[in-house]
C-alpha positions, 0 to 999 in steps of 0.5 A: 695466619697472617703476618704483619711485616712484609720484610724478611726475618732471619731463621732461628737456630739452637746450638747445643754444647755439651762438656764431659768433665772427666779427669784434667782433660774436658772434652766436647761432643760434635756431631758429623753433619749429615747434610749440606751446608757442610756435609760431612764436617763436624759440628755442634748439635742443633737446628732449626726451631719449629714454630711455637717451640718453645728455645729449651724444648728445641735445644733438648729435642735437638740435642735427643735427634742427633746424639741420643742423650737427654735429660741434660740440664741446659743453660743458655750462654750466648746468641750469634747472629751475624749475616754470613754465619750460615750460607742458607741464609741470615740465621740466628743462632741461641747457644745452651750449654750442658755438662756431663761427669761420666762417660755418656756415649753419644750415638748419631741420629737424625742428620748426624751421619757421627757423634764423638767426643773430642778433648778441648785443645784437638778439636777438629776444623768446625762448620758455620762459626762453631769455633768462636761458639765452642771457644766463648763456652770454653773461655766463660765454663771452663775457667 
């Protein structure tokens, strides 16, 4: 396949936040990532998008790889791109959110060394910008 543009493109990502609503007291699933950037701080799921997926097939694929759960619906919230989100590179970065209303467990895989449900206000310090992702999703789902 040739390409048209001779000019470098930003890689594109999915981020997956997932909110189990139990009781008064939201929590939020991350993932301890596994590899660089960032090995071993926590995360949201995600990762790259293989060529001619389609967004909603890489966020469930994604979200199946590192925690083990699925058939979660997905709704797409909001894309962050901008340069210096992630040290590989210009990355952008399209945001889906799920819910959940029972106690799923999460179970690591792929380039997930950990998958824990922390409660919205004890988060622990996150990679990339995944604190402003995580507080945009609180402030527009958890209203």
């Amino acid at each position: 396949m040739s390409y048209t543009y001779s000019f470098p493109r930003p890689a594109v990502t999915v981020d997956i936040i997932i909110f189990r609503l139990m009781g008064n007291d939201p929590e939020v699933l991350l993932i301890k990532r596994g590899n660089e950037p960032f090995k071993e701080q926590w995360a949201l799921p995600g990762g790259f998008v293989d060529k001619d997926e389609p967004l909603e097939a890489a966020a469930a694929r994604e979200l199946e790889e590192e925690t083990g759960l699925t058939k979660i619906l997905l709704t797409q919230m909001h894309t962050f791109g901008n340069p210096g989100r992630d040290p590989r590179g210009h990355t952008v970065s399209v945001v889906y959110v799920g819910y959940l209303t029972d106690g799923a467990i999460a179970r690591a895989g792929d380039d997930a060394a950990e998958a824990e449900w922390f409660k919205t206000g004890e988060l622990p310090e996150l990679a990339f910008d995944h604190e402003k992702v995580v507080e945009m999703a609180m402030s527009i789902f958890l209203v």
